[in-house]
Biopython code that builds the backbone (N, CA, C, O; Angstrom):
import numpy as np
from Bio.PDB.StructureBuilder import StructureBuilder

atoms = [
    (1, "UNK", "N", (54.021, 140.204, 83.186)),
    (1, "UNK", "CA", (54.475, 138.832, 83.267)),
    (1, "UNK", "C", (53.340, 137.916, 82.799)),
    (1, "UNK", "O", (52.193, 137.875, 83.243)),
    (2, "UNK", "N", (53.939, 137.115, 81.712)),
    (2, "UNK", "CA", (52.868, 135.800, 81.193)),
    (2, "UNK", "C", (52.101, 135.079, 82.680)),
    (2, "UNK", "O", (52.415, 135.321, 83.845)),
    (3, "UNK", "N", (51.200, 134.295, 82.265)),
    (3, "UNK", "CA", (50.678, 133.473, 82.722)),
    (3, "UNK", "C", (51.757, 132.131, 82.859)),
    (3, "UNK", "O", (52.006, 131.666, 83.971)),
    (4, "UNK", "N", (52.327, 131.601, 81.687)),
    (4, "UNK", "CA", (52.743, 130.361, 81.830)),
    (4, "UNK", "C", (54.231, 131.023, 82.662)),
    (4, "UNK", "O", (54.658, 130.290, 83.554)),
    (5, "UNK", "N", (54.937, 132.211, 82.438)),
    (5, "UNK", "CA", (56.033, 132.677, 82.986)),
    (5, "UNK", "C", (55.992, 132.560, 84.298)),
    (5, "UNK", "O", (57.031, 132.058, 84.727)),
    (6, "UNK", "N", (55.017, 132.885, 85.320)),
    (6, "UNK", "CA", (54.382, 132.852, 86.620)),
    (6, "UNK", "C", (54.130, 131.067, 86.746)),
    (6, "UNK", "O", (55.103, 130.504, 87.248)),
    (7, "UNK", "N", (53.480, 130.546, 86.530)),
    (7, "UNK", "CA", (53.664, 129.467, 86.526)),
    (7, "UNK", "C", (54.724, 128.275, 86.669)),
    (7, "UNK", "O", (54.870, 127.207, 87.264)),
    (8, "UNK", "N", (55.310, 129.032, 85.846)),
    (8, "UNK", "CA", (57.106, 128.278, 85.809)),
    (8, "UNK", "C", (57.516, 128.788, 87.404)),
    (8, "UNK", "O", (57.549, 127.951, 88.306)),
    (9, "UNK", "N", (57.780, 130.022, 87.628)),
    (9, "UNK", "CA", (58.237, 130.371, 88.822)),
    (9, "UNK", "C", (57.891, 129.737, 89.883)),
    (9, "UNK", "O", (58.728, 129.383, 90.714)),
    (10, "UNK", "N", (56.232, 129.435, 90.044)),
    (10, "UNK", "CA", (56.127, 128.924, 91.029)),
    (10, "UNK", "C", (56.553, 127.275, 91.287)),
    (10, "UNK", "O", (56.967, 126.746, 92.319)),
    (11, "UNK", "N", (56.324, 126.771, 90.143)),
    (11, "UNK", "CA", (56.706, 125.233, 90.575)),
    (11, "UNK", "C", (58.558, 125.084, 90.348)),
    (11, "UNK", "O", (59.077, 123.992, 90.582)),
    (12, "UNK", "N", (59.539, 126.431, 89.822)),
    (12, "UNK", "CA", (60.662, 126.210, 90.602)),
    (12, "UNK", "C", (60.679, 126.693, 92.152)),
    (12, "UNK", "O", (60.807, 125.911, 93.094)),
    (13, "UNK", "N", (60.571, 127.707, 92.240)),
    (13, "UNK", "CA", (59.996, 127.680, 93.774)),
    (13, "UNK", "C", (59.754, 126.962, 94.899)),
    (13, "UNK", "O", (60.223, 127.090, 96.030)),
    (14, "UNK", "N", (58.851, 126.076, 94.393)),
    (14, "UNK", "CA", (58.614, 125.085, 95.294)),
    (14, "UNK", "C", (59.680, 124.239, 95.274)),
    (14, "UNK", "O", (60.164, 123.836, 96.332)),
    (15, "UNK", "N", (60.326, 123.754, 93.684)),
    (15, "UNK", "CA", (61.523, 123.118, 93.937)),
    (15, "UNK", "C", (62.509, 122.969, 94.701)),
    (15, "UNK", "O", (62.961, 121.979, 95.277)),
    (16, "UNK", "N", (62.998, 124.686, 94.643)),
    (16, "UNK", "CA", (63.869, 125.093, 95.576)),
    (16, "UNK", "C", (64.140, 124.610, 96.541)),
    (16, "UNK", "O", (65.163, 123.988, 96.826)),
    (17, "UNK", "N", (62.533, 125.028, 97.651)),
    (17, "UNK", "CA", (61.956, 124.498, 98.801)),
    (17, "UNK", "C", (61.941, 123.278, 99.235)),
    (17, "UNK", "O", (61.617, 122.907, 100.363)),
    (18, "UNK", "N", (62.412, 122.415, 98.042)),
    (18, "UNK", "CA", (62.122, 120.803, 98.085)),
    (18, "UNK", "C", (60.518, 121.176, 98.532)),
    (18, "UNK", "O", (60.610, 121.589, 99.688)),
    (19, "UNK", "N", (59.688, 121.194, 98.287)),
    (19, "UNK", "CA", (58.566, 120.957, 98.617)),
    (19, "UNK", "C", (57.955, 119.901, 97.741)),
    (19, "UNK", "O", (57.285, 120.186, 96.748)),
    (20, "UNK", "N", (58.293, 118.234, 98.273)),
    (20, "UNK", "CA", (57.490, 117.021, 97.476)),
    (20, "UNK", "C", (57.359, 116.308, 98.776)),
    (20, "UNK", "O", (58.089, 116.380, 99.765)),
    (21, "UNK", "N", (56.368, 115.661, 98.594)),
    (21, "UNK", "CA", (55.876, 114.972, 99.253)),
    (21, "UNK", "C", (55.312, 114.991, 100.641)),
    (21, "UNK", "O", (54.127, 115.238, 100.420)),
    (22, "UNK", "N", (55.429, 114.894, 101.751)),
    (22, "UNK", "CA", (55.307, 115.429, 103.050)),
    (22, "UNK", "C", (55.603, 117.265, 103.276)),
    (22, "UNK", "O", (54.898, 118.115, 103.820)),
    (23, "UNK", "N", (57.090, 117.380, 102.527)),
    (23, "UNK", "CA", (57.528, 118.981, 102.477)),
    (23, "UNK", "C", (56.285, 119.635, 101.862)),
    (23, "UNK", "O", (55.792, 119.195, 100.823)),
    (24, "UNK", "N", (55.674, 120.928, 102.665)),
    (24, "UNK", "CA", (55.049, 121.453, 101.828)),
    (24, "UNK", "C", (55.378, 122.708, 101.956)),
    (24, "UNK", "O", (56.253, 122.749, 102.821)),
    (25, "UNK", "N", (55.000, 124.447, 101.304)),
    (25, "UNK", "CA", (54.106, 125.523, 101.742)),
    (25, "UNK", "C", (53.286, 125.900, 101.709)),
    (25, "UNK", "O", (52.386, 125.383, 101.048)),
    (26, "UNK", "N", (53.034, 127.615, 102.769)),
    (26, "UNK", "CA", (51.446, 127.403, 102.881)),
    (26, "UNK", "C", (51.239, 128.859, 101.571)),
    (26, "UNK", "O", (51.976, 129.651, 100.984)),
    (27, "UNK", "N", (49.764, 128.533, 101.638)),
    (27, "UNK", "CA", (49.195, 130.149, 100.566)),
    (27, "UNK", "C", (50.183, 131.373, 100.342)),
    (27, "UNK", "O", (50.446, 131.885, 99.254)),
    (28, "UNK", "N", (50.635, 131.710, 101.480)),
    (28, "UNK", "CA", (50.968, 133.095, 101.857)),
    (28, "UNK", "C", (52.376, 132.785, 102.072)),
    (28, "UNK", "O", (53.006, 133.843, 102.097)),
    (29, "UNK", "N", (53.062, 131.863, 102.222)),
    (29, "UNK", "CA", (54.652, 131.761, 101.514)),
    (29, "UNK", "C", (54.593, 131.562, 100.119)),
    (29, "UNK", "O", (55.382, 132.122, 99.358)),
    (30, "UNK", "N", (53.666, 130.767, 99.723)),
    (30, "UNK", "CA", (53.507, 130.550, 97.989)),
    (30, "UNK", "C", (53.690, 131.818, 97.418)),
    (30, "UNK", "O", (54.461, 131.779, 96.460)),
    (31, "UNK", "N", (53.049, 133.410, 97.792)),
    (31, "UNK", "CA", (52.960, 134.133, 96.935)),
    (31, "UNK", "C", (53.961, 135.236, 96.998)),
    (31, "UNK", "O", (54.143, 136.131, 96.172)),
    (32, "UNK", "N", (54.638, 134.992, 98.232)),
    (32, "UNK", "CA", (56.053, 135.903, 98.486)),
    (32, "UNK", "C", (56.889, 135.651, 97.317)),
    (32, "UNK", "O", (56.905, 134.659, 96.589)),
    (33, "UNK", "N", (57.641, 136.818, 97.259)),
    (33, "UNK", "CA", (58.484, 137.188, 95.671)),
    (33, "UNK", "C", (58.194, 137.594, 94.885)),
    (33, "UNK", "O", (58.987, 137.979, 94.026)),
    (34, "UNK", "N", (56.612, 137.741, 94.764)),
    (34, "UNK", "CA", (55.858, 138.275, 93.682)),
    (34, "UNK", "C", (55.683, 139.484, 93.935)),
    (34, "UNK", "O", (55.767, 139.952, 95.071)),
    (35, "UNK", "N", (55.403, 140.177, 92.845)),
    (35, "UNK", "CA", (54.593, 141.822, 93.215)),
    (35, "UNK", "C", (53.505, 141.539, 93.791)),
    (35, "UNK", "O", (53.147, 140.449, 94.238)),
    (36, "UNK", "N", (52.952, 142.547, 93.786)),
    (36, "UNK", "CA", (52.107, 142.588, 95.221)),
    (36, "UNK", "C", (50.569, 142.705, 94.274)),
    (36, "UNK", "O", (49.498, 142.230, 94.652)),
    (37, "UNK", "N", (50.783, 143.421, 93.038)),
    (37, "UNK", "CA", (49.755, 143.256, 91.989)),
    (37, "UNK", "C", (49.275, 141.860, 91.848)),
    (37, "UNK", "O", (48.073, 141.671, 92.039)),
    (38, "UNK", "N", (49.998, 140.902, 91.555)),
    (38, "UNK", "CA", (50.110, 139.405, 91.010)),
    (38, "UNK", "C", (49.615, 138.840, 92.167)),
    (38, "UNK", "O", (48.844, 137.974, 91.754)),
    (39, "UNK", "N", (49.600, 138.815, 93.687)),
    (39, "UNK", "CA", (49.369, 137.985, 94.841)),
    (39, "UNK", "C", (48.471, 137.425, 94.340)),
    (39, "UNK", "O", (48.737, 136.239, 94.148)),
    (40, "UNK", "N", (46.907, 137.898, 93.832)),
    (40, "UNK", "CA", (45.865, 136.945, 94.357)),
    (40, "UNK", "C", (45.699, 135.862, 92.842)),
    (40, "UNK", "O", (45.203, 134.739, 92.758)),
    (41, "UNK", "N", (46.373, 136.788, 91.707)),
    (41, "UNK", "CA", (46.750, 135.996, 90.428)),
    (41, "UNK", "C", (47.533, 134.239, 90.776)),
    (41, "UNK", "O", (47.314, 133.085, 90.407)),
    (42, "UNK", "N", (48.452, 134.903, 91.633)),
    (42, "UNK", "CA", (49.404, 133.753, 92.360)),
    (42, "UNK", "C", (48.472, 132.534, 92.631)),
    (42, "UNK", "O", (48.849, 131.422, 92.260)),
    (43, "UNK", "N", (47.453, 132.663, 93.164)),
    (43, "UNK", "CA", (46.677, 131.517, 93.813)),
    (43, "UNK", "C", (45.927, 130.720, 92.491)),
    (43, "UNK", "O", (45.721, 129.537, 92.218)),
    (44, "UNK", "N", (45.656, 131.941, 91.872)),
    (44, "UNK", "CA", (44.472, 131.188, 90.676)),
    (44, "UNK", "C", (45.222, 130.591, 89.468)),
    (44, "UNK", "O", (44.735, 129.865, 88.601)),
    (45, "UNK", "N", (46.661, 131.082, 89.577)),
    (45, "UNK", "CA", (47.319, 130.102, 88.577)),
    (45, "UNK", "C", (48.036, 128.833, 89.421)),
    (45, "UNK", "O", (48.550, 127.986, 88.691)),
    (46, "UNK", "N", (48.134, 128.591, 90.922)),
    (46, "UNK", "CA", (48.496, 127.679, 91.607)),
    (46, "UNK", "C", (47.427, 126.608, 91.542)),
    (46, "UNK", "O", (47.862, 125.463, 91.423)),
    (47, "UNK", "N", (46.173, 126.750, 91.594)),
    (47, "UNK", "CA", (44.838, 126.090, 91.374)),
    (47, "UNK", "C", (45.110, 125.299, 89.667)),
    (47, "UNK", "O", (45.038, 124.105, 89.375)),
    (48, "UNK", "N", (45.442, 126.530, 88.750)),
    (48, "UNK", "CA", (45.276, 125.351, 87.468)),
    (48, "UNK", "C", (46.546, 124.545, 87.538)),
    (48, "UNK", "O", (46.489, 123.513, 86.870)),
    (49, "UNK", "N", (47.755, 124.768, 88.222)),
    (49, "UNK", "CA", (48.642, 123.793, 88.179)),
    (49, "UNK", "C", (48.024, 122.784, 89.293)),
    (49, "UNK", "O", (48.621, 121.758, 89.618)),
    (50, "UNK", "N", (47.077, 123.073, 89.713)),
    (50, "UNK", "CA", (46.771, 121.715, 90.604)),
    (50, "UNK", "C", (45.723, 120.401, 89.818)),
    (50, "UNK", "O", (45.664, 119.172, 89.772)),
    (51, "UNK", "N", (44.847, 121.865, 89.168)),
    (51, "UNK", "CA", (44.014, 120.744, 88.146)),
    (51, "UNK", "C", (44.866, 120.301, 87.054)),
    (51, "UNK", "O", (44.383, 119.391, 86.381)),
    (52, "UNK", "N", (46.018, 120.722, 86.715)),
    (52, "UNK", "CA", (46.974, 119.982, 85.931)),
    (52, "UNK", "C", (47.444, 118.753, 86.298)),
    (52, "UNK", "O", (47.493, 117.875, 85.436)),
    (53, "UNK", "N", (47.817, 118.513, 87.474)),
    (53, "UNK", "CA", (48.160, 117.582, 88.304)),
    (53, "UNK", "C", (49.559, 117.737, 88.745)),
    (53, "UNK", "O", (50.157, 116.777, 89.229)),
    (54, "UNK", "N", (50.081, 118.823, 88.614)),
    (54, "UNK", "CA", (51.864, 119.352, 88.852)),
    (54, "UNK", "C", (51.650, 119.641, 90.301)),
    (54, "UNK", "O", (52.643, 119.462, 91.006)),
    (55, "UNK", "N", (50.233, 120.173, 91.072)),
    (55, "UNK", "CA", (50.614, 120.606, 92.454)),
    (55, "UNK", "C", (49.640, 119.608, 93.203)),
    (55, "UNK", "O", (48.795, 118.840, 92.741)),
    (56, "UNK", "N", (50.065, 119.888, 94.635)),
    (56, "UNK", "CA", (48.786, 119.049, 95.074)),
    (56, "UNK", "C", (48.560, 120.445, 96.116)),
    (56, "UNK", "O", (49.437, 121.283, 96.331)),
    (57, "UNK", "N", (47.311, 120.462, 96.633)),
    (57, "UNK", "CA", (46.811, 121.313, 97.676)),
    (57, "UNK", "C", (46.031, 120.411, 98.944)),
    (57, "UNK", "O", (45.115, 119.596, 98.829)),
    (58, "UNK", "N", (46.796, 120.904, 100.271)),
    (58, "UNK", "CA", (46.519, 120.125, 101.311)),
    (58, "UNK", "C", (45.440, 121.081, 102.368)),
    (58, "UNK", "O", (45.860, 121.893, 103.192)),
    (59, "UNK", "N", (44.274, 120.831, 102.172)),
    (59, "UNK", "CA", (43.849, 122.018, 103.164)),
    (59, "UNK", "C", (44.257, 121.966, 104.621)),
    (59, "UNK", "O", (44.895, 120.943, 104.873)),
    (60, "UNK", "N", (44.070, 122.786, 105.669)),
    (60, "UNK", "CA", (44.353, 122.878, 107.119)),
    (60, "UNK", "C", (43.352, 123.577, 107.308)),
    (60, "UNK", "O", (42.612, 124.051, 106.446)),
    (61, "UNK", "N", (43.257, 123.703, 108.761)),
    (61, "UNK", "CA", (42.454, 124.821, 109.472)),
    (61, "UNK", "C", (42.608, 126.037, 109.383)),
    (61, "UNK", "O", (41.731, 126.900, 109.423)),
    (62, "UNK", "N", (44.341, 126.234, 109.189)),
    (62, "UNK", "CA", (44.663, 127.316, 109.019)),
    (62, "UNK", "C", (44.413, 128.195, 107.706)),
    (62, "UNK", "O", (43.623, 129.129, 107.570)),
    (63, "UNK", "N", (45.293, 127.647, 106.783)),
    (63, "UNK", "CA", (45.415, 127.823, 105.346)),
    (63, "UNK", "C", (45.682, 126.842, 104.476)),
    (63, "UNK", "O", (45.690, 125.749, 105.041)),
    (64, "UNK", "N", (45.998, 126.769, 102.841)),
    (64, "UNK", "CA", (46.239, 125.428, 102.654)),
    (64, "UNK", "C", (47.518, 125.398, 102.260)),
    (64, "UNK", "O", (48.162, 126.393, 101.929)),
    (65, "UNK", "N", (47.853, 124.459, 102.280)),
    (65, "UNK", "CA", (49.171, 124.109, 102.011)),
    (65, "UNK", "C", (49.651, 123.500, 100.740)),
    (65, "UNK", "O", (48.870, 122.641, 100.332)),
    (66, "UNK", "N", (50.835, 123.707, 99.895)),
    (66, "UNK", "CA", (50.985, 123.473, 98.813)),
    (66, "UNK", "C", (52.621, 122.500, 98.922)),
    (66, "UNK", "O", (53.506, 122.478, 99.777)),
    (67, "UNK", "N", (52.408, 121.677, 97.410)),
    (67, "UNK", "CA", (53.734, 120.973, 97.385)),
    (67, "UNK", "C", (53.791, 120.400, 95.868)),
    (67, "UNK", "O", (52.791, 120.421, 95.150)),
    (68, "UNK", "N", (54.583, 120.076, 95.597)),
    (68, "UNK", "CA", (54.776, 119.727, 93.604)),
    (68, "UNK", "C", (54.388, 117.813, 94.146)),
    (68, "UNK", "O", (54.840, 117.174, 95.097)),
    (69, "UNK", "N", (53.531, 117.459, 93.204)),
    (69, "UNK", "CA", (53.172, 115.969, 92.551)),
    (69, "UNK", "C", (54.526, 115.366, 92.310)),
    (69, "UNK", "O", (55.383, 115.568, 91.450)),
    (70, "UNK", "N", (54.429, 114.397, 93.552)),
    (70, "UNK", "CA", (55.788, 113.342, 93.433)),
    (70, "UNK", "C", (55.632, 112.215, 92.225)),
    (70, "UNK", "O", (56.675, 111.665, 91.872)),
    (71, "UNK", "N", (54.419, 111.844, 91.581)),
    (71, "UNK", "CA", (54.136, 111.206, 90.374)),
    (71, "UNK", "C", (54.315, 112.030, 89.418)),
    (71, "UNK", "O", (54.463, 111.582, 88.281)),
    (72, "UNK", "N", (54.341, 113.366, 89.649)),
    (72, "UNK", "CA", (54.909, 114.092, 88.495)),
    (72, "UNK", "C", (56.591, 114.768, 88.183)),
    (72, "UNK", "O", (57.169, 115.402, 87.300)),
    (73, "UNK", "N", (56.793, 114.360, 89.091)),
    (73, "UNK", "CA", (58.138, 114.499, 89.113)),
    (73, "UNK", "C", (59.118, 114.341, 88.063)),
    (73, "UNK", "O", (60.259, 114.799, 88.113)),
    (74, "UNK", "N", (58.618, 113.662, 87.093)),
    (74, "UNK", "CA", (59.746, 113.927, 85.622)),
    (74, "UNK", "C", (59.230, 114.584, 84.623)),
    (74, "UNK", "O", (59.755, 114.658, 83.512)),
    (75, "UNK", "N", (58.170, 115.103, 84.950)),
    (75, "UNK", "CA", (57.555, 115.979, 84.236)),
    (75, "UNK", "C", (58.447, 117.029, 84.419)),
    (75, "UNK", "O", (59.389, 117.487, 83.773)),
    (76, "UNK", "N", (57.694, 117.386, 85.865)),
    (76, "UNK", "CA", (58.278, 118.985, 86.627)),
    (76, "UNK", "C", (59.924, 119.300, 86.214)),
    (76, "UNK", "O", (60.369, 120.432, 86.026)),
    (77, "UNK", "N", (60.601, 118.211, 86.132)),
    (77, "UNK", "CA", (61.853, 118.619, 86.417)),
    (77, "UNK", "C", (62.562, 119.191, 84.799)),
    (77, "UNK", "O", (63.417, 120.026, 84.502)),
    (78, "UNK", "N", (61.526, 118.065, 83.870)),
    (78, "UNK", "CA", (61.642, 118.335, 82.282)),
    (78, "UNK", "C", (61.209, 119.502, 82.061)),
    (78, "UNK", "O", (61.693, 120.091, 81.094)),
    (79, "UNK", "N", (60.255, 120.131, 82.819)),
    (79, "UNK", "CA", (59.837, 121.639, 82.650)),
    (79, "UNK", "C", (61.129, 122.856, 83.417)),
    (79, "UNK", "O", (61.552, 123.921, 82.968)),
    (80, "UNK", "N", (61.391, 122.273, 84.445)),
    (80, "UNK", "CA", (62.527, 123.166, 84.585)),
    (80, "UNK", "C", (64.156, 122.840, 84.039)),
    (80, "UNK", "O", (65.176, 123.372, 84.478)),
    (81, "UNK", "N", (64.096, 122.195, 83.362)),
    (81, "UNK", "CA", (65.386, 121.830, 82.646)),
    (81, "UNK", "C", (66.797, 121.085, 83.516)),
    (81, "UNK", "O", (68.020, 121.176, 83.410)),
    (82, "UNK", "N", (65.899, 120.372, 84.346)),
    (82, "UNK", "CA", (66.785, 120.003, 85.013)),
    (82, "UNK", "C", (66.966, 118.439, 84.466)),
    (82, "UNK", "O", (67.833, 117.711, 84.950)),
]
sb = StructureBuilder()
sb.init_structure("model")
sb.init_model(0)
sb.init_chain("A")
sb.init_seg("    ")
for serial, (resi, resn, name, xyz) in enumerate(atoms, 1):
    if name == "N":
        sb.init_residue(resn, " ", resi, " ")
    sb.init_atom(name, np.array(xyz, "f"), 0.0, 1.0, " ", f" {name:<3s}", serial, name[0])
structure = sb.get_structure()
């Protein structure tokens, strides 16, 4: 599986989830669905969609938490063809 293919998945994903704005998930729901090869891939392509500006990352105590850029929002949605 591509890089940008994985990528796509995850920010529909989050879609799914509605995860904008307040909605978020954490690390370790982010990487469920994936093979189990790809998990830690999962994170390091979640990071460049963050320095892209498509995700935002919320740290916690726990783990961090993830959610799609509500200023990016007609981007994201032009990327998933919606």
């Amino acid at each position: 599986m591509r890089d940008e293919e994985i990528k796509l998945r995850i920010i529909r994903k989050l879609h799914i989830r509605g995860c904008w704005g307040t909605h978020h998930t954490s690390e370790s729901n982010l990487q469920k669905g994936f093979p189990s090869h790809l998990r830690g891939r999962i994170l390091e392509l979640a990071e460049e969609l963050r320095k892209e500006g498509l995700l935002v990352k919320h740290p916690t105590h726990h783990e961090a938490q993830w959610n799609l850029n509500w200023d990016k929002k007609g981007e994201i949605e032009k990327m998933l063809g919606i």
